[in-house]
C-alpha positions in Angstrom: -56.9 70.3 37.9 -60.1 68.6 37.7 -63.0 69.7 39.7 -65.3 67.7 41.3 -69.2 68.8 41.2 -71.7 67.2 43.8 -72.9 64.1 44.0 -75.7 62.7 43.5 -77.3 59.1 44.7 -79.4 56.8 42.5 -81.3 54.0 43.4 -80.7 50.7 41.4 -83.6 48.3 40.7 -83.1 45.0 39.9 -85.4 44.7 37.0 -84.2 45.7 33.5 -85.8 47.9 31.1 -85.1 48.7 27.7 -83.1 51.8 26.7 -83.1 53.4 23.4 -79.9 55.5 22.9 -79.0 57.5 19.6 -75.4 56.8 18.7 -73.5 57.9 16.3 -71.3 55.0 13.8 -68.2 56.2 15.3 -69.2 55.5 18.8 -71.1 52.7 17.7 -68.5 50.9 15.9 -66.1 51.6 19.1 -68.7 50.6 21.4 -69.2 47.3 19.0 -65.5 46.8 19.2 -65.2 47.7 23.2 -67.6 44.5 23.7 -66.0 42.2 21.1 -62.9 42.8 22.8 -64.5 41.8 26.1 -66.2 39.2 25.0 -69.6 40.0 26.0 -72.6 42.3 24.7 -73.7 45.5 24.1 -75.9 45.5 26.7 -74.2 43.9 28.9 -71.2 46.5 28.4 -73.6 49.0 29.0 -75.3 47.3 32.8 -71.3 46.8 33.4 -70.3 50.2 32.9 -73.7 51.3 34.6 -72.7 48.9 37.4 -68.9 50.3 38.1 -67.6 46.8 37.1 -66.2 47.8 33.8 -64.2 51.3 33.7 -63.0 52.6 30.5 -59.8 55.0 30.6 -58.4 57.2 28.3 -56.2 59.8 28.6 -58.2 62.4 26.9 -61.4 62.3 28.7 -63.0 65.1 29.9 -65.1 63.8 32.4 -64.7 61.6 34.7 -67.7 59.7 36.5 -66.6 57.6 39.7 -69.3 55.2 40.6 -69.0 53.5 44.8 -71.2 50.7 45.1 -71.1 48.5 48.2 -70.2 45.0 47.8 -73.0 43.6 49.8 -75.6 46.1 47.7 -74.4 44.6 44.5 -74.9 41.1 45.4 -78.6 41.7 46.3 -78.9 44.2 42.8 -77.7 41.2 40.7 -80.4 38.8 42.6 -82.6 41.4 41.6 -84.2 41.2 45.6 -83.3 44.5 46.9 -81.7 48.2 45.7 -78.6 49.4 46.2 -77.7 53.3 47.5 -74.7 53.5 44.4 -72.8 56.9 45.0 -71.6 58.8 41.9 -68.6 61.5 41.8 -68.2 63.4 38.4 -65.2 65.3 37.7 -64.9 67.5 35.3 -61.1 68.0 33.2 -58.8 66.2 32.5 -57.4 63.8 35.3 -53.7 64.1 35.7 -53.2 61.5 37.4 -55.5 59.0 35.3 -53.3 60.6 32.2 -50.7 59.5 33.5 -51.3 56.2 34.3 -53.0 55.9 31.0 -49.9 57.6 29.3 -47.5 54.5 31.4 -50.1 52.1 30.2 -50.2 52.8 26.5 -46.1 53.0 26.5 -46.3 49.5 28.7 -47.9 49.0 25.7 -46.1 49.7 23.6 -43.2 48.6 25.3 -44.9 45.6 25.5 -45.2 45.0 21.7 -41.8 46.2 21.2 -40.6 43.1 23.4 -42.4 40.8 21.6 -41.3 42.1 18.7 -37.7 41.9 19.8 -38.5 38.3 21.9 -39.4 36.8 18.6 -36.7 38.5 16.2 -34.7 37.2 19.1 -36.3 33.6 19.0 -35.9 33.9 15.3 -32.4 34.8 15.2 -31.6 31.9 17.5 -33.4 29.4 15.5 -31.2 31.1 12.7 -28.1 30.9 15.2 -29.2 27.4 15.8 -29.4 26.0 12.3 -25.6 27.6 11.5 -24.5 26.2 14.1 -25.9 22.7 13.4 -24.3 23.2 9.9 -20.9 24.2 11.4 -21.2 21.2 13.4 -22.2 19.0 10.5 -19.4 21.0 8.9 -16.8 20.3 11.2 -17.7 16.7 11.8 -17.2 16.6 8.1 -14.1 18.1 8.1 -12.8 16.3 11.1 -13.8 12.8 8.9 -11.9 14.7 6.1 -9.0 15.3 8.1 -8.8 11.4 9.8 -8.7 10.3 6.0 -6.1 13.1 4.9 -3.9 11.7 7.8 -5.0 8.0 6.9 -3.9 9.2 3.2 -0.7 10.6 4.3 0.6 7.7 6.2 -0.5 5.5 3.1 1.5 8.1 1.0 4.3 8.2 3.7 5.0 4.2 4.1 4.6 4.3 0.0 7.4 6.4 -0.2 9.4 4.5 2.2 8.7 1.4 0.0 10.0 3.2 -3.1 13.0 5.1 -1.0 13.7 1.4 -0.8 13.3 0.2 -3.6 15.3 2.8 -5.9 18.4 2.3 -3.3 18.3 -1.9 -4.2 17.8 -0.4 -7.7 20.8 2.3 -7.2 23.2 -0.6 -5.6 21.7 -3.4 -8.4 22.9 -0.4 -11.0 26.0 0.2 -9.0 26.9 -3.5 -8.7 25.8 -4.4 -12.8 28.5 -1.1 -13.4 31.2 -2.7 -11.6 30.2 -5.8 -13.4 29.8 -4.3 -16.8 33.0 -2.6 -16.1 34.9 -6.4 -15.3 33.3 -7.6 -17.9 34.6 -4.8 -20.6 37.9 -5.2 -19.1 38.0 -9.1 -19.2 36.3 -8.7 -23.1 39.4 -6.7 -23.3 41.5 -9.6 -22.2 39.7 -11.5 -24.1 40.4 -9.8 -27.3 44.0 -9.1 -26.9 44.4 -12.7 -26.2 42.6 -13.4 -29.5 44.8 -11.2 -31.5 47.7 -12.3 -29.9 46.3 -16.0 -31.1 45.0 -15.0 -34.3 48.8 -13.7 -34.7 50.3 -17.2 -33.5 48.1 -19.1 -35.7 48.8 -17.0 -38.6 52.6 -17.4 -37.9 52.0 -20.9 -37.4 50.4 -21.4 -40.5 52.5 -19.2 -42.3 55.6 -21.6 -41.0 53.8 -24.8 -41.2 52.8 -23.5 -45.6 56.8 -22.5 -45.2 57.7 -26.2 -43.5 55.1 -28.2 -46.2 56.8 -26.0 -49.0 60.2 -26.8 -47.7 58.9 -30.8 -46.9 57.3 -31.0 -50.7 60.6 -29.0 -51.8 62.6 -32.3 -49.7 60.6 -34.7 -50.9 61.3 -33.6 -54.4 65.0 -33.5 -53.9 65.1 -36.9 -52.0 63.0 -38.4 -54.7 65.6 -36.8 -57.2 68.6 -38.2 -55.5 67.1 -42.0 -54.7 67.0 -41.5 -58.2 70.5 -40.4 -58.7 71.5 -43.1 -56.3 69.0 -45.7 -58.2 71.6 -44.9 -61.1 74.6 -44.8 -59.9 73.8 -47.9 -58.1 73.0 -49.3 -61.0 76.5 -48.0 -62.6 78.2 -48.7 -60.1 76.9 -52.5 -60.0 77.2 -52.4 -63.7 81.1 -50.9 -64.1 82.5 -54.1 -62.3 81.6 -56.7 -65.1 82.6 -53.5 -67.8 86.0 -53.6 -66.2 85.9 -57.4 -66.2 85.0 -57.7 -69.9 88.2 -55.8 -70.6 90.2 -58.2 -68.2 92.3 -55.4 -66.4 91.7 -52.4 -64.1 92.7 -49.1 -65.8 93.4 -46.2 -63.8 91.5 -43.5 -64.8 88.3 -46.4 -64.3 89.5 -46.6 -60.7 89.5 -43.0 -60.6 85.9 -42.5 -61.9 85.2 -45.4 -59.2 86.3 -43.9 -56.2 84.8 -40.5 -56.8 81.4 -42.2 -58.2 81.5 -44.1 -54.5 82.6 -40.8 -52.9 80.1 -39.3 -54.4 77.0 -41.5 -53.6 78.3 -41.3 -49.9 78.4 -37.6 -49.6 74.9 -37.5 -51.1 73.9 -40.5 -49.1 75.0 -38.3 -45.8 73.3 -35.7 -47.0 69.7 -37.7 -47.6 70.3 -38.8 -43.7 70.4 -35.3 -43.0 67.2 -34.9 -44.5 64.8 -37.5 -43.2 64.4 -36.0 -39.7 63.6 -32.3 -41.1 61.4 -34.3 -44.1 59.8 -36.5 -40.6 59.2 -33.0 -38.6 57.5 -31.7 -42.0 55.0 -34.4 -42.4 54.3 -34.0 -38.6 53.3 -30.6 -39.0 51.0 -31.2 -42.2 49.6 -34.2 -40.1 48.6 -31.4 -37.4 47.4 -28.8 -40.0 45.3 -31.4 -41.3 43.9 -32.5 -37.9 42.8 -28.8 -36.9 41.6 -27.5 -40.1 
Protein backbone atom coordinates (compact mmCIF):
# COMPACT_ATOMS: atom_id res chain seq x y z
CA UNK A 1 0.00 0.00 0.00
CA UNK A 2 1.14 3.38 -0.52
CA UNK A 3 1.43 5.73 2.27
CA UNK A 4 0.57 9.06 2.34
CA UNK A 5 2.97 11.76 4.28
CA UNK A 6 1.62 15.23 5.15
CA UNK A 7 0.91 17.86 3.24
CA UNK A 8 2.16 20.77 2.64
CA UNK A 9 0.59 24.22 0.98
CA UNK A 10 2.47 26.41 -1.43
CA UNK A 11 1.65 29.62 -2.52
CA UNK A 12 1.67 30.29 -6.35
CA UNK A 13 2.69 33.70 -7.84
CA UNK A 14 1.81 34.72 -11.00
CA UNK A 15 5.13 35.97 -12.14
CA UNK A 16 7.65 33.48 -13.66
CA UNK A 17 11.16 33.04 -12.86
CA UNK A 18 13.76 31.07 -14.38
CA UNK A 19 14.72 27.66 -13.07
CA UNK A 20 17.94 25.90 -13.72
CA UNK A 21 17.50 22.10 -13.32
CA UNK A 22 20.36 19.48 -13.82
CA UNK A 23 18.97 16.61 -15.95
CA UNK A 24 20.40 13.85 -16.95
CA UNK A 25 20.11 12.77 -21.24
CA UNK A 26 17.87 10.07 -20.34
CA UNK A 27 15.43 12.20 -18.65
CA UNK A 28 16.09 14.89 -20.92
CA UNK A 29 15.56 13.09 -24.07
CA UNK A 30 12.09 11.71 -22.41
CA UNK A 31 11.26 14.96 -21.18
CA UNK A 32 12.11 16.44 -24.88
CA UNK A 33 9.94 13.65 -26.28
CA UNK A 34 7.00 14.09 -23.40
CA UNK A 35 6.54 17.84 -24.92
CA UNK A 36 6.97 16.89 -28.61
CA UNK A 37 4.27 14.58 -28.06
CA UNK A 38 2.12 17.25 -26.48
CA UNK A 39 2.89 19.68 -28.66
CA UNK A 40 4.07 22.28 -26.51
CA UNK A 41 7.44 23.32 -24.64
CA UNK A 42 9.65 22.36 -22.16
CA UNK A 43 8.79 24.92 -20.06
CA UNK A 44 5.62 24.91 -20.53
CA UNK A 45 5.47 21.06 -19.68
CA UNK A 46 7.12 21.92 -16.75
CA UNK A 47 4.32 25.18 -15.42
CA UNK A 48 1.71 22.40 -16.60
CA UNK A 49 2.86 19.64 -14.51
CA UNK A 50 3.71 22.38 -11.72
CA UNK A 51 0.11 23.56 -12.32
CA UNK A 52 -1.77 19.91 -11.97
CA UNK A 53 -3.01 20.32 -15.64
CA UNK A 54 -0.78 17.75 -17.05
CA UNK A 55 -0.34 14.33 -14.92
CA UNK A 56 2.05 11.84 -16.11
CA UNK A 57 1.34 7.97 -15.14
CA UNK A 58 3.29 5.18 -15.13
CA UNK A 59 2.95 2.13 -13.52
CA UNK A 60 6.23 1.97 -11.96
CA UNK A 61 6.41 5.17 -10.12
CA UNK A 62 7.29 5.33 -6.76
CA UNK A 63 5.88 8.47 -5.78
CA UNK A 64 3.08 9.81 -6.31
CA UNK A 65 2.43 13.74 -5.92
CA UNK A 66 -1.45 14.79 -6.04
CA UNK A 67 -1.72 18.46 -6.66
CA UNK A 68 -5.72 20.25 -5.64
CA UNK A 69 -5.92 23.53 -7.03
CA UNK A 70 -9.26 25.41 -6.96
CA UNK A 71 -10.76 26.33 -10.20
CA UNK A 72 -11.48 29.87 -9.37
CA UNK A 73 -7.56 30.20 -7.85
CA UNK A 74 -6.18 29.04 -11.16
CA UNK A 75 -8.00 31.42 -13.25
CA UNK A 76 -6.60 34.40 -11.20
CA UNK A 77 -2.86 32.47 -11.13
CA UNK A 78 -2.90 32.35 -15.01
CA UNK A 79 -3.99 36.36 -14.97
CA UNK A 80 -1.11 36.60 -12.90
CA UNK A 81 -3.55 39.07 -10.37
CA UNK A 82 -3.67 37.05 -7.36
CA UNK A 83 -2.16 33.56 -5.66
CA UNK A 84 -3.64 30.55 -5.25
CA UNK A 85 -3.60 28.18 -1.86
CA UNK A 86 -2.59 24.82 -4.22
CA UNK A 87 -2.71 21.66 -1.85
CA UNK A 88 -0.14 18.90 -2.46
CA UNK A 89 -0.53 15.11 -1.29
CA UNK A 90 2.58 12.80 -1.81
CA UNK A 91 2.38 9.24 -1.56
CA UNK A 92 4.98 7.17 -1.31
CA UNK A 93 4.88 3.30 -3.17
CA UNK A 94 3.57 2.08 -5.65
CA UNK A 95 -0.17 2.91 -6.32
CA UNK A 96 -2.20 -0.13 -6.96
CA UNK A 97 -4.81 1.24 -8.17
CA UNK A 98 -2.91 3.80 -10.60
CA UNK A 99 -0.98 0.33 -11.71
CA UNK A 100 -3.69 -0.88 -12.58
CA UNK A 101 -5.30 1.51 -14.54
CA UNK A 102 -2.04 2.09 -16.20
CA UNK A 103 -1.63 -1.73 -16.68
CA UNK A 104 -5.58 -1.63 -18.57
CA UNK A 105 -4.30 1.42 -20.38
CA UNK A 106 -1.08 0.10 -21.88
CA UNK A 107 -3.02 -3.32 -22.91
CA UNK A 108 -5.97 -0.80 -24.33
CA UNK A 109 -3.07 0.00 -25.91
CA UNK A 110 -2.04 -2.47 -27.16
CA UNK A 111 -5.17 -3.80 -27.81
CA UNK A 112 -5.69 -0.90 -29.60
CA UNK A 113 -2.83 -1.29 -32.04
CA UNK A 114 -3.68 -4.88 -32.40
CA UNK A 115 -7.16 -3.69 -33.94
CA UNK A 116 -5.73 -1.51 -36.16
CA UNK A 117 -3.53 -3.90 -37.15
CA UNK A 118 -6.25 -6.42 -37.67
CA UNK A 119 -8.85 -3.42 -39.02
CA UNK A 120 -6.39 -2.86 -41.89
CA UNK A 121 -5.27 -6.56 -42.65
CA UNK A 122 -8.99 -6.72 -42.55
CA UNK A 123 -9.42 -3.66 -44.98
CA UNK A 124 -6.68 -5.15 -46.94
CA UNK A 125 -8.00 -8.51 -47.30
CA UNK A 126 -11.34 -7.08 -48.53
CA UNK A 127 -9.76 -4.92 -51.04
CA UNK A 128 -8.08 -8.32 -51.92
CA UNK A 129 -11.62 -10.03 -51.60
CA UNK A 130 -12.90 -7.25 -53.62
CA UNK A 131 -10.56 -7.32 -56.65
CA UNK A 132 -11.26 -11.52 -56.92
CA UNK A 133 -14.31 -10.92 -56.86
CA UNK A 134 -14.45 -8.24 -59.57
CA UNK A 135 -12.34 -10.77 -61.57
CA UNK A 136 -14.73 -13.64 -60.94
CA UNK A 137 -17.32 -11.40 -62.08
CA UNK A 138 -15.45 -10.22 -65.15
CA UNK A 139 -14.82 -13.94 -65.31
CA UNK A 140 -18.17 -15.07 -65.27
CA UNK A 141 -19.52 -12.39 -67.47
CA UNK A 142 -16.99 -13.70 -69.78
CA UNK A 143 -17.95 -17.04 -69.49
CA UNK A 144 -21.61 -16.42 -69.54
CA UNK A 145 -20.76 -14.38 -73.23
CA UNK A 146 -18.75 -17.67 -73.83
CA UNK A 147 -21.54 -19.84 -73.08
CA UNK A 148 -24.43 -17.56 -75.21
CA UNK A 149 -21.95 -18.10 -78.22
CA UNK A 150 -21.30 -21.93 -77.42
CA UNK A 151 -25.19 -22.26 -77.57
CA UNK A 152 -25.39 -19.77 -80.66
CA UNK A 153 -22.57 -22.24 -82.10
CA UNK A 154 -24.45 -25.32 -81.30
CA UNK A 155 -27.71 -24.36 -82.89
CA UNK A 156 -25.57 -23.19 -86.02
CA UNK A 157 -23.97 -26.71 -85.69
CA UNK A 158 -27.39 -28.34 -84.97
CA UNK A 159 -29.61 -26.76 -87.96
CA UNK A 160 -26.15 -27.67 -90.09
CA UNK A 161 -26.56 -31.10 -89.40
CA UNK A 162 -30.16 -31.10 -90.09
CA UNK A 163 -29.31 -29.55 -93.48
CA UNK A 164 -26.83 -32.35 -94.27
CA UNK A 165 -29.23 -35.17 -92.46
CA UNK A 166 -31.15 -33.83 -95.42
CA UNK A 167 -29.24 -33.73 -97.85
CA UNK A 168 -27.44 -37.24 -97.68
CA UNK A 169 -31.18 -38.87 -97.51
CA UNK A 170 -32.04 -36.88 -101.23
CA UNK A 171 -28.53 -38.18 -101.89
CA UNK A 172 -29.33 -41.86 -100.42
CA UNK A 173 -32.90 -41.98 -102.37
CA UNK A 174 -31.07 -40.10 -105.70
CA UNK A 175 -28.47 -43.30 -105.17
CA UNK A 176 -31.36 -45.55 -104.51
CA UNK A 177 -33.42 -44.42 -107.43
CA UNK A 178 -30.10 -44.16 -110.14
CA UNK A 179 -29.67 -48.22 -108.73
CA UNK A 180 -32.97 -49.08 -109.72
CA UNK A 181 -32.32 -47.25 -112.81
CA UNK A 182 -28.90 -48.63 -113.41
CA UNK A 183 -30.31 -51.90 -112.67
CA UNK A 184 -33.39 -51.34 -115.68
CA UNK A 185 -31.03 -50.09 -117.65
CA UNK A 186 -28.50 -53.33 -117.40
CA UNK A 187 -31.43 -55.44 -117.83
CA UNK A 188 -32.98 -53.56 -120.92
CA UNK A 189 -28.86 -53.48 -122.30
CA UNK A 190 -29.49 -57.03 -121.77
CA UNK A 191 -32.48 -57.04 -123.95
CA UNK A 192 -30.82 -55.08 -126.00
CA UNK A 193 -28.03 -57.42 -126.70
CA UNK A 194 -29.92 -60.57 -126.96
CA UNK A 195 -32.03 -58.90 -129.47
CA UNK A 196 -28.86 -58.02 -131.38
CA UNK A 197 -27.51 -61.49 -131.35
CA UNK A 198 -30.57 -62.87 -132.15
CA UNK A 199 -30.41 -60.17 -135.30
CA UNK A 200 -26.92 -60.47 -135.98
CA UNK A 201 -27.97 -64.42 -136.27
CA UNK A 202 -30.92 -63.53 -138.72
CA UNK A 203 -28.90 -61.35 -140.85
CA UNK A 204 -26.19 -63.83 -140.99
CA UNK A 205 -28.76 -66.56 -142.01
CA UNK A 206 -30.19 -64.10 -144.29
CA UNK A 207 -27.14 -63.40 -145.98
CA UNK A 208 -26.01 -66.77 -145.86
CA UNK A 209 -29.38 -67.74 -147.90
CA UNK A 210 -29.60 -64.73 -149.98
CA UNK A 211 -25.17 -65.75 -151.16
CA UNK A 212 -27.14 -69.37 -151.32
CA UNK A 213 -30.23 -67.80 -153.49
CA UNK A 214 -27.66 -65.42 -155.77
CA UNK A 215 -25.44 -68.64 -156.14
CA UNK A 216 -28.52 -70.71 -157.05
CA UNK A 217 -29.97 -67.45 -159.32
CA UNK A 218 -26.30 -67.03 -161.05
CA UNK A 219 -26.35 -71.06 -161.12
CA UNK A 220 -30.20 -70.49 -163.09
CA UNK A 221 -29.16 -67.95 -165.07
CA UNK A 222 -26.35 -70.00 -166.39
CA UNK A 223 -28.53 -73.00 -167.07
CA UNK A 224 -31.40 -70.79 -168.65
CA UNK A 225 -28.82 -69.15 -170.75
CA UNK A 226 -27.57 -72.70 -171.69
CA UNK A 227 -30.87 -73.97 -172.66
CA UNK A 228 -32.24 -70.63 -174.76
CA UNK A 229 -29.24 -71.78 -176.30
CA UNK A 230 -30.19 -75.32 -176.73
CA UNK A 231 -33.57 -74.11 -177.74
CA UNK A 232 -31.88 -71.30 -180.09
CA UNK A 233 -30.53 -74.62 -181.83
CA UNK A 234 -32.94 -76.82 -181.94
CA UNK A 235 -35.17 -74.07 -183.13
CA UNK A 236 -33.08 -73.56 -185.60
CA UNK A 237 -33.06 -77.46 -186.48
CA UNK A 238 -36.14 -77.77 -186.13
CA UNK A 239 -36.99 -74.80 -188.68
CA UNK A 240 -34.18 -76.15 -190.76
CA UNK A 241 -35.30 -80.25 -190.93
CA UNK A 242 -38.56 -79.32 -192.80
CA UNK A 243 -36.92 -78.00 -196.10
CA UNK A 244 -34.13 -81.19 -195.45
CA UNK A 245 -37.08 -83.46 -195.66
CA UNK A 246 -38.45 -81.46 -198.52
CA UNK A 247 -35.32 -81.57 -200.57
CA UNK A 248 -35.57 -85.32 -200.44
CA UNK A 249 -39.41 -85.15 -201.49
CA UNK A 250 -40.74 -87.76 -198.97
CA UNK A 251 -41.12 -88.14 -195.10
CA UNK A 252 -39.08 -91.08 -193.83
CA UNK A 253 -39.89 -92.59 -190.65
CA UNK A 254 -37.03 -92.65 -188.58
CA UNK A 255 -36.92 -88.46 -189.59
CA UNK A 256 -40.44 -88.31 -188.08
CA UNK A 257 -39.19 -90.13 -185.24
CA UNK A 258 -36.19 -87.80 -184.51
CA UNK A 259 -39.04 -85.01 -185.15
CA UNK A 260 -41.38 -85.84 -182.60
CA UNK A 261 -38.82 -86.45 -179.76
CA UNK A 262 -36.68 -83.22 -180.94
CA UNK A 263 -40.39 -81.31 -180.37
CA UNK A 264 -40.92 -83.44 -177.24
CA UNK A 265 -37.87 -82.60 -176.16
CA UNK A 266 -37.87 -78.74 -176.50
CA UNK A 267 -41.33 -78.86 -174.70
CA UNK A 268 -40.13 -80.73 -171.67
CA UNK A 269 -37.19 -78.31 -171.47
CA UNK A 270 -39.45 -75.38 -172.37
CA UNK A 271 -41.70 -76.51 -169.07
CA UNK A 272 -38.90 -76.79 -167.27
CA UNK A 273 -37.45 -73.00 -168.13
CA UNK A 274 -41.18 -71.80 -166.98
CA UNK A 275 -40.50 -73.49 -163.91
CA UNK A 276 -37.54 -71.51 -163.50
CA UNK A 277 -38.36 -67.88 -164.14
CA UNK A 278 -40.27 -67.34 -160.84
CA UNK A 279 -37.39 -68.90 -158.60
CA UNK A 280 -34.75 -66.89 -161.12
CA UNK A 281 -37.52 -63.49 -160.45
CA UNK A 282 -37.40 -64.21 -156.44
CA UNK A 283 -33.42 -64.46 -156.81
CA UNK A 284 -32.90 -61.21 -158.42
CA UNK A 285 -35.33 -59.72 -155.81
CA UNK A 286 -33.23 -60.73 -153.07
CA UNK A 287 -29.92 -59.42 -154.70
CA UNK A 288 -31.91 -56.19 -155.40
CA UNK A 289 -32.47 -56.01 -151.50
CA UNK A 290 -28.92 -57.12 -150.54
CA UNK A 291 -27.86 -54.44 -152.72
CA UNK A 292 -30.24 -51.81 -151.23
CA UNK A 293 -29.01 -52.47 -147.45
CA UNK A 294 -25.41 -53.02 -147.91
Amino acid sequence: MARRRSKNSIQSSGSKSKLGVSLTPTALDTLSKIAKKAEISKSELFERIAGGTIAIASHSAQTTIIIETPPEATSQSSSGTAQSQTKIEVTTGVQESQAQDDDQVIQKDESYQDLEEKLAEQANFIAELQQQLSEQQALVNQKAENYQEIQQKSAEQNNLITDLQKQLEEQQALVTQKAENYQEIQQKSAEQNNLITDLQKQLSEQQTLVTQKAESYQEIQQKSAEQANLIAELRQQLEEQPSIIIQKDGSDDSLAQVYKEQADRIATLQKYVDQLKPLAKLGKEHLNRKHRRF
